[in-house]
TIVO-2410 file (N, C-alpha, C; in nm, 3 decimals):
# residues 109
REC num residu      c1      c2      c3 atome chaine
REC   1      X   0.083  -0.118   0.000     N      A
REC   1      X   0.000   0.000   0.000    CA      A
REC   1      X   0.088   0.124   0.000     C      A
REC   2      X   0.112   0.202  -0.073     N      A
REC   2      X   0.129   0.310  -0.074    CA      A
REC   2      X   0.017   0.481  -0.082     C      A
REC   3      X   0.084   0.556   0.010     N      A
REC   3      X  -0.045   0.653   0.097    CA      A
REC   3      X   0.045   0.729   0.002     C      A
REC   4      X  -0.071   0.824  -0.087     N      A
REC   4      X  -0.050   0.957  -0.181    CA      A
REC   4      X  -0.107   1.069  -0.178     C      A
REC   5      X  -0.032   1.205  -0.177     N      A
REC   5      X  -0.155   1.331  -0.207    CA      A
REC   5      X  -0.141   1.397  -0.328     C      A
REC   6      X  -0.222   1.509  -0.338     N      A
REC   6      X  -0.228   1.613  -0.438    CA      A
REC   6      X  -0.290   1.684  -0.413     C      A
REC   7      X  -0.264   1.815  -0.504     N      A
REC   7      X  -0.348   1.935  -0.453    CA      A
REC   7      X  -0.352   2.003  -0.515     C      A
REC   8      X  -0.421   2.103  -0.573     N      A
REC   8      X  -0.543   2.189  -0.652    CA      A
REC   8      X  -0.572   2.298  -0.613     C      A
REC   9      X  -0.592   2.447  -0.674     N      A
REC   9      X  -0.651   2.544  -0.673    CA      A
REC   9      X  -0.832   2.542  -0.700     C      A
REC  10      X  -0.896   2.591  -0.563     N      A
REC  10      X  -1.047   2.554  -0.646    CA      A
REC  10      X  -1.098   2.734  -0.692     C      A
REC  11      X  -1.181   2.732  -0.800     N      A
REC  11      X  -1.230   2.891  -0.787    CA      A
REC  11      X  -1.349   2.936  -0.688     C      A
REC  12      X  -1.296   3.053  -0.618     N      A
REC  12      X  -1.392   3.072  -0.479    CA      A
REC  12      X  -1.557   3.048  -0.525     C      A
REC  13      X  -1.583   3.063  -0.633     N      A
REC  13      X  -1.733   3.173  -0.729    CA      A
REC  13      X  -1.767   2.982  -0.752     C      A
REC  14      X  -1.689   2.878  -0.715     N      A
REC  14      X  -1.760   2.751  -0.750    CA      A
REC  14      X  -1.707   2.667  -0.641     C      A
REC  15      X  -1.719   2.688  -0.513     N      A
REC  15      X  -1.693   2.615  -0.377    CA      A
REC  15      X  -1.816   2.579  -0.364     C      A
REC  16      X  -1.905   2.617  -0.362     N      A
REC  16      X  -2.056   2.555  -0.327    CA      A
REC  16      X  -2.111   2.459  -0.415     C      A
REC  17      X  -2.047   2.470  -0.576     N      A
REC  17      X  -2.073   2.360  -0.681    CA      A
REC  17      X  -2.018   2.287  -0.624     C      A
REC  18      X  -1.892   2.288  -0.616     N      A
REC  18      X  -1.783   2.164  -0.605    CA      A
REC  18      X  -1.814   2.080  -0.450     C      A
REC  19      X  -1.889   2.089  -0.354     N      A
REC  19      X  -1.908   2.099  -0.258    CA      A
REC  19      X  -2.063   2.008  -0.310     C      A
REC  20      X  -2.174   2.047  -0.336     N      A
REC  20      X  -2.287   1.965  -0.412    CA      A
REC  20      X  -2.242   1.826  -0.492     C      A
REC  21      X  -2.147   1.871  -0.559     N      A
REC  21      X  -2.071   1.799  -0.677    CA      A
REC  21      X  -2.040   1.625  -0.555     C      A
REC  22      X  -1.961   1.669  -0.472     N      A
REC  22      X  -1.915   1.542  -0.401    CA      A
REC  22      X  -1.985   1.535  -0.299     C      A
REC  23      X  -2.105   1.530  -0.241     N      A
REC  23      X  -2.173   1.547  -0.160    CA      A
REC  23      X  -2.280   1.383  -0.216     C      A
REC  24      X  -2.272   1.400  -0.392     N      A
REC  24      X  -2.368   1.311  -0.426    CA      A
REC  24      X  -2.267   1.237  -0.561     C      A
REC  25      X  -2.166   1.187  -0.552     N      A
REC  25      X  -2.078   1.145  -0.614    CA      A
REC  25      X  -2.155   1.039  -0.714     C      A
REC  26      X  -2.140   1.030  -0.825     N      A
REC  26      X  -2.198   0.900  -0.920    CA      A
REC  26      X  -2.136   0.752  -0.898     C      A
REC  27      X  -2.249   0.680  -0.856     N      A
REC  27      X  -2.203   0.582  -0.877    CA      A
REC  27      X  -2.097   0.492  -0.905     C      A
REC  28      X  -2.120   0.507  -1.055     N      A
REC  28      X  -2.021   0.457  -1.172    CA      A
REC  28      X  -1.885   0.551  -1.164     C      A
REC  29      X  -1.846   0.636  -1.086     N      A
REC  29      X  -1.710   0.690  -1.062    CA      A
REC  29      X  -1.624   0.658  -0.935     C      A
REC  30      X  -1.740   0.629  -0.873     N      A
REC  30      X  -1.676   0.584  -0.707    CA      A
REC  30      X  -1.616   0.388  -0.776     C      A
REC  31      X  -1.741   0.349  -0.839     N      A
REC  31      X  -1.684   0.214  -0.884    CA      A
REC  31      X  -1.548   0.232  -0.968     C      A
REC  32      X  -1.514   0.297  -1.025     N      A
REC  32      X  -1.383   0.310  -1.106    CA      A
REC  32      X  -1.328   0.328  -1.002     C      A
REC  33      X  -1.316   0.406  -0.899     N      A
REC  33      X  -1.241   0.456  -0.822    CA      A
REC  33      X  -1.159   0.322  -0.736     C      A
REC  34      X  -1.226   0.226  -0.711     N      A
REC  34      X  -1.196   0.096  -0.626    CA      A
REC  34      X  -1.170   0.050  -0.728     C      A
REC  35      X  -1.256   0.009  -0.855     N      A
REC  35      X  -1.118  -0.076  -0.974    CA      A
REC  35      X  -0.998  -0.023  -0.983     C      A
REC  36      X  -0.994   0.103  -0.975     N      A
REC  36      X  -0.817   0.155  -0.965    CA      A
REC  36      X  -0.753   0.133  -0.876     C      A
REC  37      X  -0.780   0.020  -0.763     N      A
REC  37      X  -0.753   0.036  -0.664    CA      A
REC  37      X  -0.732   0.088  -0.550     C      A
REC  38      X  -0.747   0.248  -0.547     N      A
REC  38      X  -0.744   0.336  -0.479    CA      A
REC  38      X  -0.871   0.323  -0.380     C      A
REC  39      X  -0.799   0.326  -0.222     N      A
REC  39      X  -0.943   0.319  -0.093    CA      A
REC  39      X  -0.863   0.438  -0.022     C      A
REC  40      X  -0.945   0.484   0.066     N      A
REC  40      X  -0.970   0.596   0.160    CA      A
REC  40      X  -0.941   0.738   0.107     C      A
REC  41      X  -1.033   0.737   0.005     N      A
REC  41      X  -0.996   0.859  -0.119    CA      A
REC  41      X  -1.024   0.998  -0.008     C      A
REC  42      X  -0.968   1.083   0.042     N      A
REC  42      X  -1.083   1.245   0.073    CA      A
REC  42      X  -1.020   1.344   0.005     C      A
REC  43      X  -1.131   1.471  -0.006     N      A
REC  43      X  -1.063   1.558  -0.059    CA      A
REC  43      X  -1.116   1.660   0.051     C      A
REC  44      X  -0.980   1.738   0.101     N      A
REC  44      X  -1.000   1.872   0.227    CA      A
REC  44      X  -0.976   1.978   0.116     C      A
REC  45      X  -1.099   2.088   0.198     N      A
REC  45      X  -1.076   2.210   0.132    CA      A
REC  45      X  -1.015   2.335   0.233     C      A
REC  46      X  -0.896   2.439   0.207     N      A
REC  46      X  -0.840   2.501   0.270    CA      A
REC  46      X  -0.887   2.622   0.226     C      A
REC  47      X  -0.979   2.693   0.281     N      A
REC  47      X  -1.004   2.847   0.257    CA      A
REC  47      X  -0.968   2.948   0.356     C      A
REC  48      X  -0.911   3.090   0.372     N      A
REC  48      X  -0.933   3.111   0.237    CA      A
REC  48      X  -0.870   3.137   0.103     C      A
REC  49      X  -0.701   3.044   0.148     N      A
REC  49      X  -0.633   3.016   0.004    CA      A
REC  49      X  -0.698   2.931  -0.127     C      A
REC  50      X  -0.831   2.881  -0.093     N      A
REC  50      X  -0.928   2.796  -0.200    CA      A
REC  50      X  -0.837   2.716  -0.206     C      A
REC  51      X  -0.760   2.592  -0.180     N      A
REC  51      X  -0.712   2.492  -0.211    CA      A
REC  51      X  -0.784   2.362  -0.225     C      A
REC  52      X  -0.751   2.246  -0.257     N      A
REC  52      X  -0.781   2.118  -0.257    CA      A
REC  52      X  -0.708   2.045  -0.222     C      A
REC  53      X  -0.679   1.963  -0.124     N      A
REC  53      X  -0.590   1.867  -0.085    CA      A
REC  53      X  -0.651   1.723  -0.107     C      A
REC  54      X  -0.616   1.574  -0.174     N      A
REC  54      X  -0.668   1.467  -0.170    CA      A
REC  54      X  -0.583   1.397  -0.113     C      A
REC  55      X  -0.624   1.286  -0.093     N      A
REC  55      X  -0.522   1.202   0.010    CA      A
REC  55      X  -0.593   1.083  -0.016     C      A
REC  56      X  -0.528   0.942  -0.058     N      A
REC  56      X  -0.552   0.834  -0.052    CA      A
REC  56      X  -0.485   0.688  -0.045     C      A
REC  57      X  -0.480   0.571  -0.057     N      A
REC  57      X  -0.421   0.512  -0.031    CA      A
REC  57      X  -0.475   0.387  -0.168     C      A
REC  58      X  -0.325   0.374  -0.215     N      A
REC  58      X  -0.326   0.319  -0.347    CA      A
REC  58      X  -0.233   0.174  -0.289     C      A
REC  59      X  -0.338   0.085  -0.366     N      A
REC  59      X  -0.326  -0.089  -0.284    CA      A
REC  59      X  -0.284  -0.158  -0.417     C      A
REC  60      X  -0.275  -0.106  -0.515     N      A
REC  60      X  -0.260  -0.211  -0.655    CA      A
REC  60      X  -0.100  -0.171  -0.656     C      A
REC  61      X  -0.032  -0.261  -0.810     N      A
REC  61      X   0.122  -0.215  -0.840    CA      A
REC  61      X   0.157  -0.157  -0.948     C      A
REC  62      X   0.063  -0.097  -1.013     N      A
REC  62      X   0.096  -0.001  -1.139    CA      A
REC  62      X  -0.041   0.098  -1.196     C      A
REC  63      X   0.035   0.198  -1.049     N      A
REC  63      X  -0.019   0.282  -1.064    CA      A
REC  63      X  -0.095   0.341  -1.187     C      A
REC  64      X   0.019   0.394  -1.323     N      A
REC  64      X   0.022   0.453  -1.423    CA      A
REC  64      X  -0.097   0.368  -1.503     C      A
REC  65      X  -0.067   0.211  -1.491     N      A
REC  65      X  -0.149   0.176  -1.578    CA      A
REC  65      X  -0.350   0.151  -1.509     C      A
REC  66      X  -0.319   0.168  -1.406     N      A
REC  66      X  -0.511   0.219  -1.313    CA      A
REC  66      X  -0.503   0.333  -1.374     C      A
REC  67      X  -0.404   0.433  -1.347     N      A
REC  67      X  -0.478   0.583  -1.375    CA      A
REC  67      X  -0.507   0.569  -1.555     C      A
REC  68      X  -0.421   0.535  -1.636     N      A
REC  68      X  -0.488   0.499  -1.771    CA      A
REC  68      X  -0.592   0.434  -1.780     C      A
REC  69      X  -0.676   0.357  -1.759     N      A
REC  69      X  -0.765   0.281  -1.736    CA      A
REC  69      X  -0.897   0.417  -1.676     C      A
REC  70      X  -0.860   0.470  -1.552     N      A
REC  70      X  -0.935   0.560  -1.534    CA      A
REC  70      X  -0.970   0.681  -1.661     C      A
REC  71      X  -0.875   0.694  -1.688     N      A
REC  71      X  -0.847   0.822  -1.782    CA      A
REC  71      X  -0.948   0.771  -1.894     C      A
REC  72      X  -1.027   0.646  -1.924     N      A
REC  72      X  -1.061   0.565  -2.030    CA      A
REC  72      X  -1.185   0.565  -2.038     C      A
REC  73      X  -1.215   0.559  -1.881     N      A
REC  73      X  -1.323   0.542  -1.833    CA      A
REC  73      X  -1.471   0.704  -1.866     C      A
REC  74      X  -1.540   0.637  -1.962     N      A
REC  74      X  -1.655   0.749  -1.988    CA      A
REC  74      X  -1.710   0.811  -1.892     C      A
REC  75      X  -1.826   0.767  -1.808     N      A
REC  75      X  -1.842   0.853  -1.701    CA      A
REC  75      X  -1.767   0.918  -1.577     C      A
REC  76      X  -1.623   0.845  -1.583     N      A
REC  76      X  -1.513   0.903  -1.486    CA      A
REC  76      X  -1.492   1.051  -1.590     C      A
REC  77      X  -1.484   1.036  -1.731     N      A
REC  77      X  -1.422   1.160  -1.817    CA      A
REC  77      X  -1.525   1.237  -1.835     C      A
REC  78      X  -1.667   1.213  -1.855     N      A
REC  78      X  -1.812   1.335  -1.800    CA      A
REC  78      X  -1.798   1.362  -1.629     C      A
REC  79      X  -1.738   1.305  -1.579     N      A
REC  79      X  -1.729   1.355  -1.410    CA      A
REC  79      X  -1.582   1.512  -1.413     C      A
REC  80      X  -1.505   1.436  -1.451     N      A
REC  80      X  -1.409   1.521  -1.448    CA      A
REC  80      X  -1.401   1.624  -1.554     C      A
REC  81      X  -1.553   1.642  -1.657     N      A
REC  81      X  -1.542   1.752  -1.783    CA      A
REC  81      X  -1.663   1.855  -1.680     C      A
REC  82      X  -1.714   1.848  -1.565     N      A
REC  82      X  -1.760   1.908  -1.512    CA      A
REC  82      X  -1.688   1.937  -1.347     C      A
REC  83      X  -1.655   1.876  -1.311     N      A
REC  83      X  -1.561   1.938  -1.151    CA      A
REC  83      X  -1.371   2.012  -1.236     C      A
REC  84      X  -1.406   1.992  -1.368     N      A
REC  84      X  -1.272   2.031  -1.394    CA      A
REC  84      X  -1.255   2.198  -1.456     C      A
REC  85      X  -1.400   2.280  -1.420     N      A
REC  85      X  -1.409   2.401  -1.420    CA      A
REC  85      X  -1.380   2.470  -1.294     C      A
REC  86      X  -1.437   2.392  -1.177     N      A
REC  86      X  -1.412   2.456  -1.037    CA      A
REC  86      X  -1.280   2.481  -1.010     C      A
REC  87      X  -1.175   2.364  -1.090     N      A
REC  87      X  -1.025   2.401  -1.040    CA      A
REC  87      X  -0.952   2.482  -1.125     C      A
REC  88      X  -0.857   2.512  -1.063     N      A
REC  88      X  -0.742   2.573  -1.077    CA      A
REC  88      X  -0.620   2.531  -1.040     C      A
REC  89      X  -0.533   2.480  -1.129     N      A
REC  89      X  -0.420   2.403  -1.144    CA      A
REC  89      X  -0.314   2.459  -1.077     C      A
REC  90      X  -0.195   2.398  -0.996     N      A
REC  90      X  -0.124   2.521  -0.963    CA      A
REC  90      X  -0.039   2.540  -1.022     C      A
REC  91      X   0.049   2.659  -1.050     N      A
REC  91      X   0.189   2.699  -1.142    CA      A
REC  91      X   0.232   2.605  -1.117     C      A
REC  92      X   0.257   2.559  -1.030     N      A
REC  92      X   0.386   2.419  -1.010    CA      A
REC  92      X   0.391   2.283  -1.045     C      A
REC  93      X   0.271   2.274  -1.073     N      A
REC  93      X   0.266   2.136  -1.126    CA      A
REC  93      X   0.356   2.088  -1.216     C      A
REC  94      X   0.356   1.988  -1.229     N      A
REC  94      X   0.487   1.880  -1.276    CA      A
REC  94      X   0.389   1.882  -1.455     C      A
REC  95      X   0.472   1.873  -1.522     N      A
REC  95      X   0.412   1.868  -1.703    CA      A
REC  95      X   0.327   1.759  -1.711     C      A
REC  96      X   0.208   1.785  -1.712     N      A
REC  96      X   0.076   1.639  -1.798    CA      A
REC  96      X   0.022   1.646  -1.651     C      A
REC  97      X   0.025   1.705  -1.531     N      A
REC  97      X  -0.050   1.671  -1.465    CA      A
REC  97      X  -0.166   1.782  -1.428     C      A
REC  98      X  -0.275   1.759  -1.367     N      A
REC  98      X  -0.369   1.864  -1.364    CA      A
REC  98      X  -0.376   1.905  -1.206     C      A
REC  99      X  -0.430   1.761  -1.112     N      A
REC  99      X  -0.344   1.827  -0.974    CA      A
REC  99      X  -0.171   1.784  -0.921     C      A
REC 100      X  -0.146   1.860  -0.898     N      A
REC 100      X  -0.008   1.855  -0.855    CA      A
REC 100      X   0.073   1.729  -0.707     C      A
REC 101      X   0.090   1.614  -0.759     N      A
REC 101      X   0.142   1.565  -0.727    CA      A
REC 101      X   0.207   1.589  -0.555     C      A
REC 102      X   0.220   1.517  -0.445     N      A
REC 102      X   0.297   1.600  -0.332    CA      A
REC 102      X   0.392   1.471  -0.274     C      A
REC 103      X   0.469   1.498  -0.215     N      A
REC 103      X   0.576   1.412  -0.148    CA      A
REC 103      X   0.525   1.361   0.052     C      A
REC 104      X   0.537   1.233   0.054     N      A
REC 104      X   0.475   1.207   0.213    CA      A
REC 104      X   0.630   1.226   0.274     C      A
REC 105      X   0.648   1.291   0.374     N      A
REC 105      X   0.756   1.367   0.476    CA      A
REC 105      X   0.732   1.314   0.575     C      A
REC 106      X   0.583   1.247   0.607     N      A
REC 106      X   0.601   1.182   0.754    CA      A
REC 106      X   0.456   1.099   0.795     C      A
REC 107      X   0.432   0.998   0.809     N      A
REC 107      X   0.325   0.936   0.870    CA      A
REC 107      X   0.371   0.894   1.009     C      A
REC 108      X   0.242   0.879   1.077     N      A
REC 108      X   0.225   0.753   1.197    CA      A
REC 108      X   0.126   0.645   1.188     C      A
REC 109      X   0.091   0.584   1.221     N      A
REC 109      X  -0.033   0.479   1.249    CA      A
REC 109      X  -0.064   0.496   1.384     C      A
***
């Protein structure tokens, strides 16, 4: 198991969408979400820098090839052609990615 984050700019004028938006998540995206292997998905919001922080814990061994698979996936790509107005990417992101990738510095159990 490896534990991962990322993080996102959201726009203030669509915190209450984005907020509705995962409140009533589809189905058929939460199911992709566990075929990718990925469990204890959350996403924290930090205002009032509007951020997004996700955090989850990825149980499969190739990564790249779940997130392709996701990326494939139709109603995962109508999910993300509508929550993908609320964000805002940050300058820093790493090239091809949309949220920005982060490094784990320290857990406990």
């Amino acid at each position: 198991m490896q534990r991962m984050g990322m993080m996102i700019g959201i726009a203030p004028e669509k915190i209450a969408e984005y907020k509705t938006l995962h409140a009533d998540v589809w189905p058929q995206v939460l199911e992709q979400i566990a075929a990718a292997n990925i469990r204890n998905y959350t996403i924290f919001l930090r205002e009032p820098e509007n951020l997004l922080f996700g955090t989850w814990e990825y149980h499969g061994t190739d990564f790249a090839a779940d997130m392709a698979r996701m990326a494939e996936h139709e109603p995962t790509q109508r999910w993300w052609a509508i929550c993908g107005p609320c964000q805002r990417p940050l300058d820093s992101r790493a090239e091809g990615e949309w949220w920005a990738m982060m490094e784990e510095v320290f857990h406990v159990d």
